[in-house]
DRENMAR-335327 format. One record per residue (C-alpha): residue in three letters; x, y, z. Coordinates in pm, whole numbers, padded with zeros to 5 digits, always signed. Example, Ala and Ser with C-alpha at 12.3 -4.5 7.8 and 13.67 -1.06 7.14 Angstrom:
REM residues 2
ala+01230-00450+00780 ser+01367-00106+00714 
//
This chain:
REM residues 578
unk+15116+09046+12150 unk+15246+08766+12360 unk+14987+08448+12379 unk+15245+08282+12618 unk+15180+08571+12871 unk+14854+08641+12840 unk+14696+08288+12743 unk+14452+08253+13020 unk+14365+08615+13149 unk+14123+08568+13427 unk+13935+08904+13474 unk+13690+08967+13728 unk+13392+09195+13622 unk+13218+09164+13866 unk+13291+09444+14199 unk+13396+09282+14552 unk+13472+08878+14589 unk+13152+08750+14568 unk+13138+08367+14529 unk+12834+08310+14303 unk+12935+08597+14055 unk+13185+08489+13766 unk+13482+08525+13625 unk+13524+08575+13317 unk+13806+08420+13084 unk+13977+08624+12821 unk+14196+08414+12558 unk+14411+08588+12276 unk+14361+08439+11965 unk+14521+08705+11700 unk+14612+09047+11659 unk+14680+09314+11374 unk+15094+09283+11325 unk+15075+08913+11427 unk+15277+08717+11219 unk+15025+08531+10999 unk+14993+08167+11070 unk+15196+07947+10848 unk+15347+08238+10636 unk+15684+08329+10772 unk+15753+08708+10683 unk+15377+08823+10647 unk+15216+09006+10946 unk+14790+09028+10993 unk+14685+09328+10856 unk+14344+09305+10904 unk+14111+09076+11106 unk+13736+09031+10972 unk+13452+08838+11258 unk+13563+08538+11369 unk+13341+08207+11376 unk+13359+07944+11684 unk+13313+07550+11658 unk+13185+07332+11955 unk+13539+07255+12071 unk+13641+07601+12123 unk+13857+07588+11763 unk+13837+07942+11601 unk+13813+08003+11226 unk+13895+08357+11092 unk+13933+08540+10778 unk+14199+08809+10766 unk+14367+09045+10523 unk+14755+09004+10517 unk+14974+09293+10552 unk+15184+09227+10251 unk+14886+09322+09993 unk+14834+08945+09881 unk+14510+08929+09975 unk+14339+08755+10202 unk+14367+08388+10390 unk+14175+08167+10611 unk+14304+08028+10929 unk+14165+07779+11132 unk+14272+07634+11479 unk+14256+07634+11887 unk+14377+07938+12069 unk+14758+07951+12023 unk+14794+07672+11737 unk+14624+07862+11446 unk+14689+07656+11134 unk+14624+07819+10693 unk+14362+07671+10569 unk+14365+07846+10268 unk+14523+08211+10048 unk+14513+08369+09762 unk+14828+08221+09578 unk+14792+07930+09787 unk+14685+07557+09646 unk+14352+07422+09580 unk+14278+07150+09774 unk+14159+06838+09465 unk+14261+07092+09163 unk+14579+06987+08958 unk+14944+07124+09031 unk+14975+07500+08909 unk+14631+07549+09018 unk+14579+07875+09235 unk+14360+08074+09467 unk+14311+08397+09303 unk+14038+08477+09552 unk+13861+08397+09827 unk+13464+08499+09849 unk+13344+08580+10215 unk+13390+08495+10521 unk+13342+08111+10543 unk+13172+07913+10722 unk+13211+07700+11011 unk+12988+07436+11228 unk+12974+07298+11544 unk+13110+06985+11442 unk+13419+07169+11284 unk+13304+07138+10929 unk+13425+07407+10741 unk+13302+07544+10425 unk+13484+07798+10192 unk+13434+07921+09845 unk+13702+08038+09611 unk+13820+08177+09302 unk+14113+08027+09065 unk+14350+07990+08805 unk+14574+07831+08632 unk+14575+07527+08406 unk+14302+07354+08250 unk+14060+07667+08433 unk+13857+07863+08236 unk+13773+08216+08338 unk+13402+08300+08374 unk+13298+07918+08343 unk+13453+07719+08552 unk+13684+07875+08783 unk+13485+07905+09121 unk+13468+07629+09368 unk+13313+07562+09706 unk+13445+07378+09961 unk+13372+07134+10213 unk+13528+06933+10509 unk+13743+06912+10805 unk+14079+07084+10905 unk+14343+06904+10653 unk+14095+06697+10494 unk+13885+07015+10252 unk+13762+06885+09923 unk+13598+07061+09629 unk+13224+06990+09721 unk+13111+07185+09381 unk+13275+07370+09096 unk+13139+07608+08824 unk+13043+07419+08570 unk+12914+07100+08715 unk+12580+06976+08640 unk+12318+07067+08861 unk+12130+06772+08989 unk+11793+06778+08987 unk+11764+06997+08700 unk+11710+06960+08309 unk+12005+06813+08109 unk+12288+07085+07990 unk+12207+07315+08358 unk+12504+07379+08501 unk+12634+07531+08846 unk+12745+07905+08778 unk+12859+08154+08968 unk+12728+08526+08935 unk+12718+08675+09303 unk+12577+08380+09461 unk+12802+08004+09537 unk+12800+07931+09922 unk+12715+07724+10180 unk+12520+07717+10490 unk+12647+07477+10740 unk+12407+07289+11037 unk+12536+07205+11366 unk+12625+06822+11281 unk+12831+06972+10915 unk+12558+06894+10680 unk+12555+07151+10393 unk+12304+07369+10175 unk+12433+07491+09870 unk+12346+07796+09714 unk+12420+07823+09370 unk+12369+08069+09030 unk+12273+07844+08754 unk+12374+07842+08329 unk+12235+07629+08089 unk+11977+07605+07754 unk+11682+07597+07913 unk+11761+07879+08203 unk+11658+08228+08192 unk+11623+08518+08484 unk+11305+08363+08601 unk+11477+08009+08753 unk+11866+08103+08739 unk+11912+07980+09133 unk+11848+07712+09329 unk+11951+07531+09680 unk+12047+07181+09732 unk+12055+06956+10045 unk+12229+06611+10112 unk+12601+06448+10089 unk+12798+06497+09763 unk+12647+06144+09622 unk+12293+06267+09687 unk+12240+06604+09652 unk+11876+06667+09608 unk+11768+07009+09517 unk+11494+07139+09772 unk+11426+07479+09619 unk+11437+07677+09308 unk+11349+07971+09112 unk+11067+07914+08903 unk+10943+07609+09089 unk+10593+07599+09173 unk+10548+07688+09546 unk+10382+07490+09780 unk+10003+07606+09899 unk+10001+07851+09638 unk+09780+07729+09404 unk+09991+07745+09112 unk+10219+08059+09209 unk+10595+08038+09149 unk+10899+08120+09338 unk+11066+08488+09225 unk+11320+08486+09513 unk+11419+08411+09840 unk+11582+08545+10147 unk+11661+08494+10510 unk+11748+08135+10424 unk+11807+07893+10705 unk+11895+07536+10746 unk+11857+07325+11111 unk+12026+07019+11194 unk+11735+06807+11034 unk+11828+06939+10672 unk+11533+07154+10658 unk+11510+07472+10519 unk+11331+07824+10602 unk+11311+08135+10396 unk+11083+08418+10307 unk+10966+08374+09925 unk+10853+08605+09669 unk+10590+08461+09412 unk+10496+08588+09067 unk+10216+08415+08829 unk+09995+08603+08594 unk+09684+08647+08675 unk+09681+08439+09042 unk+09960+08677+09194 unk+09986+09049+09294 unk+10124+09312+09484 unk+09854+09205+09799 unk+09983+08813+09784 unk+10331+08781+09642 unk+10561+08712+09987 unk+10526+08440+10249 unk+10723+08197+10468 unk+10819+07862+10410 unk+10961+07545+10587 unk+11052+07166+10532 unk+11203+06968+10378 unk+11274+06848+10020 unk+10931+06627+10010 unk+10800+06874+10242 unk+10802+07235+10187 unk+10523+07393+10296 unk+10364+07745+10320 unk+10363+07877+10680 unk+10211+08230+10621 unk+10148+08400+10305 unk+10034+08787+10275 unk+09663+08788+10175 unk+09569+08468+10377 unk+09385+08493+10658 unk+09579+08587+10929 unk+09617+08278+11196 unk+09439+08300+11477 unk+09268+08648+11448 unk+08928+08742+11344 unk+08763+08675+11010 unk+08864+08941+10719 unk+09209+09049+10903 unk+09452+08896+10656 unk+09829+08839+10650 unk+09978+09166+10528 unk+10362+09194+10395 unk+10675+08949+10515 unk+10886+09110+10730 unk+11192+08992+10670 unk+11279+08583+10791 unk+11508+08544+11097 unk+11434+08212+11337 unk+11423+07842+11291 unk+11554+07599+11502 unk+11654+07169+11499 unk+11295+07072+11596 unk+11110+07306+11280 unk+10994+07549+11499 unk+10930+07846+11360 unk+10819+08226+11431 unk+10703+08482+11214 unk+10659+08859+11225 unk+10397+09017+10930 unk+10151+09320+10884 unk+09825+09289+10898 unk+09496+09411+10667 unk+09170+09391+10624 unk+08825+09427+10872 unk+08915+09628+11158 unk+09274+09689+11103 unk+09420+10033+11150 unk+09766+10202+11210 unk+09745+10066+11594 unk+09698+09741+11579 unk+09880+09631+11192 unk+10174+09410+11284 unk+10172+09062+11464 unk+10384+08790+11559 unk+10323+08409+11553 unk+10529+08093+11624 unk+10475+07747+11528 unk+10641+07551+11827 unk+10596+07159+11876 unk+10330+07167+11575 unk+10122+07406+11702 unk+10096+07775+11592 unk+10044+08067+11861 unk+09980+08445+11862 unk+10304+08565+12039 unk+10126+08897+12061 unk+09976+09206+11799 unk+10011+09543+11803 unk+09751+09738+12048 unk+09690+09442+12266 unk+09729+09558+12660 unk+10040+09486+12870 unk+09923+09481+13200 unk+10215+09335+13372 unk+10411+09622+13288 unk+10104+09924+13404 unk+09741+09918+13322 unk+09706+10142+13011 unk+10024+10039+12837 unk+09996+09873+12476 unk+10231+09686+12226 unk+10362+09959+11977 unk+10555+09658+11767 unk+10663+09361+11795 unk+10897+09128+11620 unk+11301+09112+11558 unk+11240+08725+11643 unk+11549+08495+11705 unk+11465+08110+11862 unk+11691+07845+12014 unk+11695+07439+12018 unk+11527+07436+12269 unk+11236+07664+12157 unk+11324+07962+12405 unk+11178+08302+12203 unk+11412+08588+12214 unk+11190+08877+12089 unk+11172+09287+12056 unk+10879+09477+12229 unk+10797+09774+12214 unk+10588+09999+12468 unk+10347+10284+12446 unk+10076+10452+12672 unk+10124+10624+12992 unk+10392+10654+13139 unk+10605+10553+12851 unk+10855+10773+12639 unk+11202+10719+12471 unk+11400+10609+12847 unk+11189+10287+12890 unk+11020+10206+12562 unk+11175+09942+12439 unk+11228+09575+12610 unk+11342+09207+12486 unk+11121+08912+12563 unk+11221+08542+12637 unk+11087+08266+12776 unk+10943+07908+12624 unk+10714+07967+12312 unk+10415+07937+12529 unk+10496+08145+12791 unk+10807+08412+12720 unk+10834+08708+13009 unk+10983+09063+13006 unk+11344+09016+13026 unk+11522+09348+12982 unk+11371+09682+12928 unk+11535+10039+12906 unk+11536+10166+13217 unk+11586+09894+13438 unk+11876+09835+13662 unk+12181+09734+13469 unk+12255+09349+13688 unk+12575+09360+13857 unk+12651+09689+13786 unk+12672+09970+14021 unk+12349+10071+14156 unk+12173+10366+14000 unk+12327+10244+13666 unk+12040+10151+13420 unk+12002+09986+13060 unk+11946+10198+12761 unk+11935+10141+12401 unk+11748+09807+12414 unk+11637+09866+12066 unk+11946+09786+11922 unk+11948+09426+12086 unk+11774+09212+11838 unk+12073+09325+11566 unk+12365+09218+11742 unk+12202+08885+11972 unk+12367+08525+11892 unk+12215+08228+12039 unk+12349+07904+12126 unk+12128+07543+12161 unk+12159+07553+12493 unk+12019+07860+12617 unk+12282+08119+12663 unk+12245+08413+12495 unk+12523+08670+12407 unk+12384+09074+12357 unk+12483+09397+12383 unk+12321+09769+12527 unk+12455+10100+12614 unk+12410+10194+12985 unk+12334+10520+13158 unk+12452+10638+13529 unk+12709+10748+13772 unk+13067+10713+13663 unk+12881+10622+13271 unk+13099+10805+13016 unk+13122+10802+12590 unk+13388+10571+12658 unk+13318+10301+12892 unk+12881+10314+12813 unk+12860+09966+12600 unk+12855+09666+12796 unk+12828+09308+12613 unk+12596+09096+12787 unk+12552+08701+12889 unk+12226+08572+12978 unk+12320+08230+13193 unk+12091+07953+13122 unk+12111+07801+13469 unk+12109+08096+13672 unk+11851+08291+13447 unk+12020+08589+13487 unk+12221+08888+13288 unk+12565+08920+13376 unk+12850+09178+13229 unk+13106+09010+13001 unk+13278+09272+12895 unk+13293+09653+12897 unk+13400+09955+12697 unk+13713+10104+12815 unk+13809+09775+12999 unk+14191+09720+12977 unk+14267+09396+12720 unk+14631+09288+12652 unk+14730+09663+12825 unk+14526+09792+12553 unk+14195+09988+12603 unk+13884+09859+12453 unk+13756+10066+12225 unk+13344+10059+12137 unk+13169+10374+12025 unk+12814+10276+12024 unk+12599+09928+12070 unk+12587+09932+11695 unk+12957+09835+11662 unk+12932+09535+11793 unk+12717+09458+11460 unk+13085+09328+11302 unk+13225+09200+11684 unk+13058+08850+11648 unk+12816+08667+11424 unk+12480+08760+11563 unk+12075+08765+11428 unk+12111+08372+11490 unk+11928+08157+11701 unk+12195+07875+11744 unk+12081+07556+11516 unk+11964+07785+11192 unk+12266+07745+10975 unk+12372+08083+11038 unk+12747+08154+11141 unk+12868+08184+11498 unk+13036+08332+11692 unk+12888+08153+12015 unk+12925+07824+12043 unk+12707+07556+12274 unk+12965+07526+12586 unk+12922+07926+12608 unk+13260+08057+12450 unk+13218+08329+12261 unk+13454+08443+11981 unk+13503+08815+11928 unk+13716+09092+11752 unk+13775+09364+11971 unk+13870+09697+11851 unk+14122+09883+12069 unk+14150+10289+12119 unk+14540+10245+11973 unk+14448+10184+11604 unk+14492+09823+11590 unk+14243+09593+11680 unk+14255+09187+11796 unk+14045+08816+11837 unk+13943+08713+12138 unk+13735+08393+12320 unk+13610+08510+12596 unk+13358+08241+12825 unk+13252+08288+13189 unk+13487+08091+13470 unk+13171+08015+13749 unk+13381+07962+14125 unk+13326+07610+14251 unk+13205+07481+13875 unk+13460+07185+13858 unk+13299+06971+13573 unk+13221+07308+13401 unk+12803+07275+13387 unk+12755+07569+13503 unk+12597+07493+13811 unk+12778+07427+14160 unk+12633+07118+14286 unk+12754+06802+14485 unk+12930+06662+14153 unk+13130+06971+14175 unk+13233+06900+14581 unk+13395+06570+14464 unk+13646+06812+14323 unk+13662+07035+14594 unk+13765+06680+14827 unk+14046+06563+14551 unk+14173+06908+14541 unk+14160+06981+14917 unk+14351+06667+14976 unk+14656+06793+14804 unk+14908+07035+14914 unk+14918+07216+14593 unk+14649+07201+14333 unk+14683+06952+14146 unk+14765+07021+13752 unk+14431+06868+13635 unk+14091+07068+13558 unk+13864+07160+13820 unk+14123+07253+14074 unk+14128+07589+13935 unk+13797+07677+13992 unk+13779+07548+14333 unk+14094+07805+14457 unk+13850+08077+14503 unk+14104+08316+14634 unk+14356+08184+14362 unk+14618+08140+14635 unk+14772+07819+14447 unk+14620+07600+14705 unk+14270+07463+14871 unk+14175+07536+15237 unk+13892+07588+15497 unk+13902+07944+15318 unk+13764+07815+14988 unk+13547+07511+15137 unk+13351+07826+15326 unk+13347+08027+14946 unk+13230+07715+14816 unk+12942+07678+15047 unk+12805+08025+14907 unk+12858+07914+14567 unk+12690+07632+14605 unk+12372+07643+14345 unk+12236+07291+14368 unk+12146+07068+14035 unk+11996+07282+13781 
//
């Protein structure tokens, strides 16, 4: 792979030459047989999903080809720097100390604040007690946020951080971390072996923990939790399990909860009644936490039991948004925008954004529904969200008589950023639709409120073809199920560059950033509006175009200069303030 000749690939989508339809920009990061960055001799021999920060810097785990193991590199496009390897240093451990493994994938935020846990050797380390570390900082400037063996604040004196399956970190937007620890000690058993702690190194204040009574329970206690996220406020959301003799069973032991350390709360629990429906239907079981966001908005997807509750109308979904919790919608209730006689047949798969946009999963039954136009995604301001895509409908800026399918798999492979774009995937049906080119990765433009292509199966990469089987492989493309400000990794970052690993039909496979190039969009806002004309004038002055940005995108037929030509393109393009 050469990153000097293909640095900035600009490939249209899009058919014809149509001003308002984007370009979209296709940057090489790495590629299997790469030499590895920072190891002279050692090639990549294996590339796992690659995370994006807020100024386009990449961070990606990879296998090396000389069976050492695996590293960490971190870096813009074309200046990829180690971070870490097995055999490598550890950043604040003495001299001789060694990486002997490396756990996961990382993390990274929007700030660039990475986060990293390992496994090491050497002197002074004991095996099993106090050789696993997590951790923390910037590029150049990591530092061991937590090793094994370090007392656990918050807890009773002698309980230790331990690590047996579980020492990570979730990272927020502005590099604030959760840890997620195992715990050791006299007084810990099975029943409160793991907790989670919030706040600098100097401070950290533990916000959750097994055993620990749970809040608007009555006395219950935590057994578990899952789905864990963690917003830019240094909150926390999760779905809990509860255990308690006598005050818990099988009909009230899971529920959702949010806050932060002084104020956790319950949001739902199964056996309550359910919010906002009639007396005697209760919440039935959890399932399964996906969405928070920066403000503490939160939606949640459970069963339902009790008076009047049968197969056709059991599952629900709610949102608290801006303090105030809604009925998103229940099974059985009508759809009449879509056909009079058509019902909810579930509803759920929830993902929201910072600014409390719902992203959601329907699903459709009644007359004249069946398995081509079934399924649909919902979005639109927790208030008010609106049938976005559905099976069946026209694939956007495809050729016509081409038509979505396999909108089901959607809410599995969706990432999110705080801004409002949205990154998916569906197969497609149609003329010219074959196994090979039938999976199309989707952007949903914030601005323009509309779907556009971003990249196909079977398009030509690097001169090699790009190879995607099914919408379910793009499960391990990017970091999806994430709403953009929930702690979760990303692939998708806020100025709408997305980070992917694309698998080609040769064998080998690559990392990408791809981001949409809009014609005319000079300050890069993704709108065309009169700011943008004050670099259509500077450029236009010039004979050539001028080597800073915003010329580029103002040569809309890329002839090296600006003319009449591309002041009439730029009239079409022009979108107004959004």
């Amino acid at each position: 792979m050469s990153l000097a000749a293909a640095f900035l690939a600009l490939l249209c989508i899009t058919a014809g030459d149509d001003p308002r339809t984007p370009r979209v920009q296709i940057t090489p990061i790495l590629h299997t047989g790469d030499q590895a960055p920072g190891i002279p001799g050692v090639a990549i021999g294996y590339l796992f999903t690659p995370q994006i920060d807020g100024a386009g810097n990449v961070l990606i785990s990879a296998l090396l080809d000389d069976g050492s193991g695996r590293a960490f590199f971190y870096g813009p496009p074309g200046s990829l720097a180690l971070i870490a390897r097995q055999g490598g240093p550890t950043p604040d451990l003495p001299p001789g100390v060694t990486f002997s493994g490396l756990i996961g994938a990382g993390s990274l935020a929007e700030s660039g604040t990475i986060a990293f846990t390992g496994i090491f050797q050497g002197p002074g380390v004991t095996p099993g007690a106090d050789d696993v570390g997590l951790w923390v900082g910037t590029a150049g400037e990591l530092h061991l946020a937590v090793r094994a063996g370090d007392p656990a604040p918050g807890t009773e004196s002698g309980t230790v951080h331990r690590y047996n399956g579980t020492f990570a970190a979730l990272l927020n937007d502005i590099g604030e971390s959760l840890l997620y620890t195992d715990l050791a000690g006299p007084e810990v058993e099975e029943t409160n072996d793991r907790g989670m702690w919030v706040g600098p190194p100097e401070n950290r204040q533990l916000i959750w923990r097994e055993g620990m009574e749970a809040p608007g329970t009555g006395g219950a206690r935590f057994a578990w939790a899952d789905g864990i996220k963690f917003n830019d406020a240094g909150a926390i959301a999760f779905r809990g399990g509860l255990v308690r003799q006598g005050v818990v069973d099988h009909a009230n032991n899971e529920g959702y909860w949010a806050g932060g350390v002084i104020d956790l709360q319950l949001v739902a629990r199964e056996g309550d009644q359910a919010w906002g429906m009639p007396i005697g239907v209760l919440y039935g079981g959890a399932m399964g936490f996906r969405a928070f966001n920066g403000s503490g908005d939160v939606p949640w997807a459970m069963s339902l039991t009790g008076e009047g509750v049968t197969p056709d109308n059991n599952r629900a979904l709610w949102v608290m948004c801006e303090e105030q919790s809604r009925v998103v919608g229940r099974k059985g209730d009508s759809v009449p925008e879509v056909r009079d006689g058509v019902e909810l047949h579930s509803v759920g798969s929830e993902l929201i954004n910072a600014s409390g946009q719902l992203f959601y999963s329907v699903k459709y039954r009644g007359d004249p529904i069946d398995d081509s136009n079934a399924w649909a995604m919902h979005l639109g301001a927790c208030d008010n969200p609106q049938q976005t895509i559905r099976d069946g409908d026209p694939a956007p800026h495809l050729p016509e008589g081409t038509v979505l399918a396999f909108v089901g798999i959607v809410p599995g492979i969706t990432a999110m950023n705080d801004v409002g774009d949205i990154v998916t995937g569906t197969e497609i049906v149609g003329p010219d639709v074959t196994e090979d080119n039938k999976v199309v990765v989707w952007f949903h433009e914030r601005v323009r409120a509309e779907w556009f292509p971003l990249l196909r199966s079977g398009a030509i990469v690097e001169d090699g073809v790009v190879s995607i089987p099914s919408a379910v492989d793009l499960i391990t493309a990017y970091w999806n199920k994430t709403g953009g400000s929930d702690g979760q990794r990303q692939s998708f970052n806020d100025p709408g560059q997305l980070a992917i690993k694309l698998e080609f039909l040769d064998g080998t496979h690559g990392v990408f950033a791809l981001r949409f190039s809009w014609p005319g969009d000079g300050d890069r806002d993704a709108d065309v509006d009169f700011a943008d004309f004050g670099y259509f004038q500077a450029c236009f002055a010039a004979s050539e175009v001028p080597p800073f940005p915003g010329c580029e995108t103002v040569d809309f037929d890329g002839n090296g200069d600006v003319d009449l030509l591309d002041y009439d393109r730029f009239l079409l393009a022009l979108t107004g303030a959004r």
